[in-house]
Each structure stands twice: as C-alpha cells, then as structure tokens.
N, C-alpha and C positions, 0 to 999 in steps of 0.2 A: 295493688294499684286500684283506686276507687273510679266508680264511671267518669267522675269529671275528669281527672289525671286521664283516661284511657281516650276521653275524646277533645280533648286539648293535644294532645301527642296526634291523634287522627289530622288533625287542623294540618298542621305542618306540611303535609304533602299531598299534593295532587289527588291521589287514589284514596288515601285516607279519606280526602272532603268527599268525593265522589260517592264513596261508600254512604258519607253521612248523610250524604243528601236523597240517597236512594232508601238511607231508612229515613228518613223525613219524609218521603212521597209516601212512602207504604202505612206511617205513621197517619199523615194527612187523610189519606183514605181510606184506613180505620175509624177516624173519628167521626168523620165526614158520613160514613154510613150508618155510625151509631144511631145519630143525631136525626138523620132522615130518617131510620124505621121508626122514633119516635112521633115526628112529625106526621110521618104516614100513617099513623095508627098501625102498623106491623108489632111493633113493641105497645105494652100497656104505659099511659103516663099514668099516675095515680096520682087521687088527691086528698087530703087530711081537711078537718073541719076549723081549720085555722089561716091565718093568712103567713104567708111562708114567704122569706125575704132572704133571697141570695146575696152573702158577700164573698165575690171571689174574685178570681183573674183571669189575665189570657195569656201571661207568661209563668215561666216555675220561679218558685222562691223571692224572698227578697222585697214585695208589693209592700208589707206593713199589715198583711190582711189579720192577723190575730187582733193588732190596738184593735182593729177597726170594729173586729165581730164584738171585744170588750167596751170599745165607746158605747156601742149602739145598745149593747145589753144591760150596761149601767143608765146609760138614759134614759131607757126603757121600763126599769125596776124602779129609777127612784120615783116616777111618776104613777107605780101602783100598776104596770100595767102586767100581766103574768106572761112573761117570756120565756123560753128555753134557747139549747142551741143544740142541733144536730149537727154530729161530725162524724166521719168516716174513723177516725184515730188513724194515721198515716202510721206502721211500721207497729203497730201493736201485738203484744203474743197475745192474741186470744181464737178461736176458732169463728172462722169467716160470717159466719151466719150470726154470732151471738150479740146482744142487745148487752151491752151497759151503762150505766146509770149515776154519773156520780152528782149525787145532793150529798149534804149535812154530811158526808161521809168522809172527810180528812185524812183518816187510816188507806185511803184503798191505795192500792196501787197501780203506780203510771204506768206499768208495761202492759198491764189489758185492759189501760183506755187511749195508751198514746200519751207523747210528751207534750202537745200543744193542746188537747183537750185537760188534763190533767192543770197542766199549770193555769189553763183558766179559769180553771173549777178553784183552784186557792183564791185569786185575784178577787172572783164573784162570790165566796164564798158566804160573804157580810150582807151582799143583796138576796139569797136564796133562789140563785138562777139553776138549773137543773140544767144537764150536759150531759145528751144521750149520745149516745157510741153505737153506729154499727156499719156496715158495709153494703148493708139495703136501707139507704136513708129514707126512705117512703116508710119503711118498718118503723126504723128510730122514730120518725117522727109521730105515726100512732102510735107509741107507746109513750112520747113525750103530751101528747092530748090527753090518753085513757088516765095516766096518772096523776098530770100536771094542772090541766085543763087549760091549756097555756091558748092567750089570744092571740099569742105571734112566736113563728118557730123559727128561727135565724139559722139559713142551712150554710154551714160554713165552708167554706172551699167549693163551691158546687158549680161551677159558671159551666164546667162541663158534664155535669150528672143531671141527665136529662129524666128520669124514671119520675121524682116528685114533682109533682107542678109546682109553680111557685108563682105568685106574682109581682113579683118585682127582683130585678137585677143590680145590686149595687158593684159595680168593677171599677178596682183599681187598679190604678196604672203609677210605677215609678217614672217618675220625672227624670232621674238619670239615666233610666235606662228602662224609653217606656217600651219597645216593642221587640226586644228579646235578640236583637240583631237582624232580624227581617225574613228568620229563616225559622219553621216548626222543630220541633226535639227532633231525633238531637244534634242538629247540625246547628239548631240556633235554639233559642226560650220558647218560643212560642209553643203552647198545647193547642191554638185554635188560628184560623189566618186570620185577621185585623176586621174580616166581614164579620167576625162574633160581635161586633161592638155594636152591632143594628140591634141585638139584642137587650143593651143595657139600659135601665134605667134612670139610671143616675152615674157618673164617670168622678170618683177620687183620686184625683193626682198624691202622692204620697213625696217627702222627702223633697217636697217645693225649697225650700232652703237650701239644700244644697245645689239647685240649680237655677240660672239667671232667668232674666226676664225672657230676653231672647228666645232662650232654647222651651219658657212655659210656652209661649206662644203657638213654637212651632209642633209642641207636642199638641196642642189644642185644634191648630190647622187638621195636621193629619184624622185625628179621631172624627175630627168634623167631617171629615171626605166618606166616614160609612154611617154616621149617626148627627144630620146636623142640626137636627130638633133636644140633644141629650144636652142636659145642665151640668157643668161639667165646677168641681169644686177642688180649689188647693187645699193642701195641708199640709204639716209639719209632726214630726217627731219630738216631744218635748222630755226631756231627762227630768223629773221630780223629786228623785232621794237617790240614796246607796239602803240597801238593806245589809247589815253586816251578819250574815248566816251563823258567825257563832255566836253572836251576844242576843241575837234577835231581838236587834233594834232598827229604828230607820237612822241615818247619818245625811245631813247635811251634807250639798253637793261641794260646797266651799270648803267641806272639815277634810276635804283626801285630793290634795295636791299633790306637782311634783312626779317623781316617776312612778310610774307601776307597771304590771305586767298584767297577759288578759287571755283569756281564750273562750272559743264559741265553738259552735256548730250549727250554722245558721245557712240561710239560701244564697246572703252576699253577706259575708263577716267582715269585710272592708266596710260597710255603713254603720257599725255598730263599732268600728275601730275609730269610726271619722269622729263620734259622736264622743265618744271618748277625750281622742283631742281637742276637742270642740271646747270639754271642760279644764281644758288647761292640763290635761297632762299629757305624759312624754313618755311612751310604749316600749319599755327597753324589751318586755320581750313577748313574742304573741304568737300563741298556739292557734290554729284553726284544722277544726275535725269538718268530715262531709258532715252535710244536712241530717239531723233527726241522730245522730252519734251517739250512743250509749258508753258513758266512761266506766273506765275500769278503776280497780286501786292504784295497778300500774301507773295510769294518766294522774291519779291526784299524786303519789308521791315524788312522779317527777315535775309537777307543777310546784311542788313543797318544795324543790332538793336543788330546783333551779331558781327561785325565784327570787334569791339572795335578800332575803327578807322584805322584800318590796310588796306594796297593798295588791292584790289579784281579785280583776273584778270579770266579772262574767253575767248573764241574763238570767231568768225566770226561768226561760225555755230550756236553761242547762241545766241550769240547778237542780230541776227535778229528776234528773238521771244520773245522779250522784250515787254511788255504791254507798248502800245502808251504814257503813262505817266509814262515811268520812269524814266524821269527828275524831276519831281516832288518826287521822292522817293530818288533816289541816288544824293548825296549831292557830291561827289568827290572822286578823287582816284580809279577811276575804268577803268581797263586795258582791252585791246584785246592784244591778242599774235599773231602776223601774223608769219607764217610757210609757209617755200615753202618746196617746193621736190626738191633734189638736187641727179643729177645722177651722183654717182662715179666716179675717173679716169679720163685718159685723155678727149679731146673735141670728139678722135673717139665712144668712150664711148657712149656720149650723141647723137651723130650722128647715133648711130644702134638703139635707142630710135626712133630720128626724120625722119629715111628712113623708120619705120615699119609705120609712119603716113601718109607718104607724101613720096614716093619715088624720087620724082625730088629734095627731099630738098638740100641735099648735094650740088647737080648739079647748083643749083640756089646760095647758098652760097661760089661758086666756083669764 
C-alpha cells in the first residue's frame, strides 16, 4: 500500500486524522525552523553570479510546475538569452551529493537525473538549455555558471529550499484545488501555511479552464489576504499533438478518436484524464501509479494484454521510465500527449510572466 492509499485509509476515522494532524504540526515546525535559521543567518544563504528565478509551489503535485519551468526556459532561449535549470531530481539513483548535467547528451540516463528533469532535457533539447541535477542546488547551480555561463538559473521546485538566494518567486497555484485542503502534509497538500505567499513574486493560477469564474475569483481573494500587491496570472493547459513512440512521429489531435485507454503516474492523474476527455475520447480503461512510478515489463505487458487493442496514451513524464525494451512489448498505438502552458490574455499578459524572469525581456523584444 503506497503513502497516499495509507493516508486516505487514516482519513476515515477519528484517531487516524488526529495522528495526521499531529504529524502536520510536527511537519509545520520542521519547515518553519528551516526557513528561520536561514533568515537568521544561523544557516548560510549562498549566492551564484547570475540571477536565479524560483518556480515552484506551496502544495505537492499536480500545479503544472514542469510546463511552466519549460515555458519560461523556451522563452528565454529563443531570445538568445543563456539559461539553465537547476533541479533537485526528485527520486533519482544517484549518490546524494553528486552533480549531473544533462546537455547535448540524449543517451544518459533518467534514473540519475530523475524522470522530470530527464524529460525536460528531451523537450529543450532543440534550444540547448542545460539541466543541472543535485541535491545541494546552490552547488548545481555553480557549476551551471562555471560551465554555462548562464544569465538566469531557473531553480525548479524550490519555493521551499531556502540555501540559494534567488531573486524572484514565480508560484503557482491550481485553480481546482489551490490550497491543498487547508491542512500541511500529510493531513492536507500544503508543504508551507498560505503566509509563504508574502514571499512570491509573481502568482500562476494553472488549469483556469477547468474552473469557473466564480471559484477564479475566490482563489484570487484568498491569495490577496497574504500578498495584496502580487500580480496574479490565469493560464491553461493546452494539448498540441500525440507523439506516437513507435513510429516517432507527431499525430494530430483529431487523427485518435473514439475509445482508448491511458495511464499515468502523476501528482493528480485525474487532470490529465480530464484532458483526455476534453479531446473527445472515452476512457474504457485507466491505470494510475503513485507519483514519480518506475514501470516495469510487467506494467507494459498488462497494459498490452488488456488493452483490447485500443489506442494507450500516456505523458512525457511516463515515458521516460519505460523498461529499455518496450519495443519488444508494445506492439502499436501508443500515444504521448504533449501539453504546453499557455498564459491567458493579451501578449501584456505573458510579458509580466517574462519581465518576472528576465527583466530586460520586454526591452530586448522591443
């Protein structure tokens, strides 16, 4: 049974929550003192010769934060300007301390850099963004300067890794479900209480489409009761092709209707199911693994054995934890959904996006 299963089962009864709530307190007060000895100068904050640009969150899973690190990284590159991105690699086999590096490097492999830096590295592979790995991102990130000489270091995931300075905070926040159930891990989503949001810079609501006007609103109230000078931006998930993994082609979203079948391993796999339906098809059957899931052959040949010949579509982020022969297993018909992040509104819209990254941007596309 996986944590979520063991604390969904907790939910159900009195003592269960009770417990959960006592590690959310103990939780809360862990972070809560990280964060102060930083602020105190008790811990060292360090800083790189470049300007460093948080995007992350205050709940776990599910924000959209990966489009978002790729928006900003592509917008960034096609303008000439030399970008990297430092990541922790969530769930990686590599030894805790060690630095890695994926450029121009195609062959490496995702398990010691992580499945979310990995598949970013494909995505940005065409712009030559460089994707440093390690677990002391102050490190990664000098060694993203010594190499790169990069003018802006994009520290991904970090709203809570206080050791790199950074100057600016981009956080988003899902619009379905912006503030984690009102409770810290793991009785509720939140990694930090809703006062981290005095810290942000810039506030992206993600997955605006699937929720009304109403409910934007009232997400926009709340955020404004700890941050009411922060510029706060909708956006959307937009669906752009199918990659078909065996033919390694792109496929039109219109060319795969009808039923299919699908599976993830994602923070909320129901948004990526919605999205699904959203293109007109009809989910007869749908696997969902915890977050960050490493497949086996097992997992492909019963996705083969059940899937009564029906198209199986799945993400980037799965993909690349496919067991090295799963050509030998999947026989055809099996889809990637590529998604970008698409920021609402006019081009000024995306322009208060691209000055929180890079303030000359505008001035440069002038």
């Amino acid at each position: 049974m996986d944590a979520l299963s063991v604390r969904e089962k907790l939910k159900q009864n009195w003592a269960g929550r009770l417990l959960l709530l006592a590690a959310s307190k103990i939780y809360g007060a862990g972070a809560w003192f990280d964060r102060v000895c930083y602020e105190n100068g008790w811990k060292t904050v360090q800083t790189v010769n470049s300007r460093v640009v948080c995007i992350g969150n205050i709940t776990a899973g599910g924000t959209g934060k990966t489009t978002a690190v790729l928006l900003a990284a592509t917008a960034l590159a096609k303008e000439g300007i030399r970008v990297a991105i430092v990541s922790r690699g969530y769930k990686r086999q590599q030894h805790k301390d060690e630095v890695v590096v994926l450029f121009d490097n195609p062959d490496a492999d995702w398990r010691s850099a992580g499945d979310e830096p990995y598949m970013m590295s494909r995505v940005l592979n065409q712009y030559k963004v460089p994707i440093v790995i390690g677990r002391n991102r102050a490190a990664a990130a000098t060694e993203a300067l010594r190499r790169f000489k990069s003018q802006i270091i994009l520290l991904d995931d970090g709203m809570q890794h206080h050791r790199l300075k950074r100057d600016a905070n981009i956080v988003l926040i899902d619009a379905k479900n912006p503030f984690g159930g009102g409770y810290l891990l793991p009785l509720g989503n939140l990694r930090e209480p809703l006062s981290a949001l005095e810290r942000a810079s810039l506030v992206v609501l993600t997955h605006c489409d699937q929720a009304s006007e109403r409910e934007l609103e009232a997400v926009k109230d709340k955020i404004r009761e700890y941050n009411d000078l922060v510029e706060i931006l909708e956006s959307e998930h937009k669906p752009e092709y199918y990659f078909d993994i065996c033919k390694g082609e792109k496929v039109d979203l219109k060319d795969v209707q009808g039923e299919a079948a699908c599976f993830s391993a994602l923070g909320h796999p129901e948004t990526f199911e919605a999205t699904l339906k959203g293109l007109g098809l009809t989910l007869k059957q749908v696997w969902r693994f915890p977050d960050h899931e490493r497949y086996t052959q097992e997992n492909l040949y019963t996705f083969e054995q059940t899937r009564s010949g029906l198209p199986l579509i799945t993400t980037f982020k799965d993909f690349v934890k496919f067991p090295d022969n799963w050509r030998d297993i999947l026989t055809g018909g099996v889809y990637v959904l590529s998604v970008n992040l698409k920021i609402r509104g006019p081009e000024a819209e995306f322009n208060k996006f691209t000055d929180v990254l890079y303030p000359k941007f505008s001035q440069m596309k002038r």
